[in-house]
N, C-alpha and C positions, 0 to 999 in steps of 0.2 A: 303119629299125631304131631301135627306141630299147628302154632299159631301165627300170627301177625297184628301185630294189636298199634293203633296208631291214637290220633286225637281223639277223632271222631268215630275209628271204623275198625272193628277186627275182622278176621279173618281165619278159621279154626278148620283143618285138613284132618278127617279120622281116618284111620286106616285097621279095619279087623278082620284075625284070620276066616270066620266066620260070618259071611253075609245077615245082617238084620233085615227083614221086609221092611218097607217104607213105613207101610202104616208102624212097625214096631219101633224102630226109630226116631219118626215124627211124634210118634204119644210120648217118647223118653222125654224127647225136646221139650216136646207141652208142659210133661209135669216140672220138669227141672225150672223151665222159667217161669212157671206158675205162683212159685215160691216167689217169686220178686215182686207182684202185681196180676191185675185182669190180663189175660191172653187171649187174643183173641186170633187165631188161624183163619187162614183166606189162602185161595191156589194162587201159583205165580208164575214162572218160567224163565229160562234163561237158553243162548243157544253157546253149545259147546261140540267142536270141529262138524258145525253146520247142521246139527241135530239140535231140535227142541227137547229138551229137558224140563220136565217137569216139578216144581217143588210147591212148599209150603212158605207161606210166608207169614209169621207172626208179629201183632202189635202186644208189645208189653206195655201196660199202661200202672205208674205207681204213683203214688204223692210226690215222691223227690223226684222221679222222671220217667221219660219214655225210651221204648226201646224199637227199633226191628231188625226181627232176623228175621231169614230165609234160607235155608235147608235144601240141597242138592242132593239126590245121589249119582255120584260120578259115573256109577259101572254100570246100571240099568234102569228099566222104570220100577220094576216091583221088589228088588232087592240088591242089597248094594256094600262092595267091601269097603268102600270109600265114599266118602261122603264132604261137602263144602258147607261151612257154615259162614255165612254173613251176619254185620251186627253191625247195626248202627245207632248212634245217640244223638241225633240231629236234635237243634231247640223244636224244631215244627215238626208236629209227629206227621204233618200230611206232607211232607217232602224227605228225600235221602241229602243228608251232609254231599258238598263235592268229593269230599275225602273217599265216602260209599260208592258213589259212583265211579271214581278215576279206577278203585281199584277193582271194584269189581267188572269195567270194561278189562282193566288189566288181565286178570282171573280167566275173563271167556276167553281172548286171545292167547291166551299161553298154556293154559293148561287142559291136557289130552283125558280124554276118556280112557285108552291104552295104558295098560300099568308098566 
């Protein structure tokens, strides 16, 4: 597991010996940032080595601020030993920070499905 955490944007790599299903993983996410604010999930997608990947994408909404993530699993669609997690704290919760965006074009270009 490691991170990347900048101004506006992290970036969170899980890696476990034991694949989670989607749906098991994406509920962890849910409740985990539940605790910060309303959550609200919606589907999303991203393309990684020319394949669409599917994920989730969550708006955390609190009194001190907002959040989105978005939720990848790297290995498959329905279960996954790795997983990407995006996060962004842009002021305008209807747009991603540039920060969000550089890196995560950075993310689909570099990093493989292939463990």
């Amino acid at each position: 597991t490691w991170t990347l955490d900048g101004n506006d944007a992290v970036v969170m790599v899980f890696s476990f010996p034991i694949a989670p299903s989607v749906k098991e993983f994406t509920a962890e996410q849910i409740n985990a940032y539940s605790g910060l604010g309303e959550v609200e999930p919606s589907e999303t997608e991203m393309i990684l080595e020319g394949k669409k990947i599917k994920g989730t994408r969550m708006t955390v909404d609190s009194d001190m601020f907002s959040l989105l993530v978005e939720i990848f699993p790297v290995d498959g669609d329905t279960s996954s030993k790795r997983w990407i997690v995006f996060q962004d704290s842009s002021d305008d919760p209807d747009s991603t920070s540039a920060e969000f965006d550089e890196i995560k074009a950075l993310m689909t270009k570099t990093l493989t499905r292939t463990p």
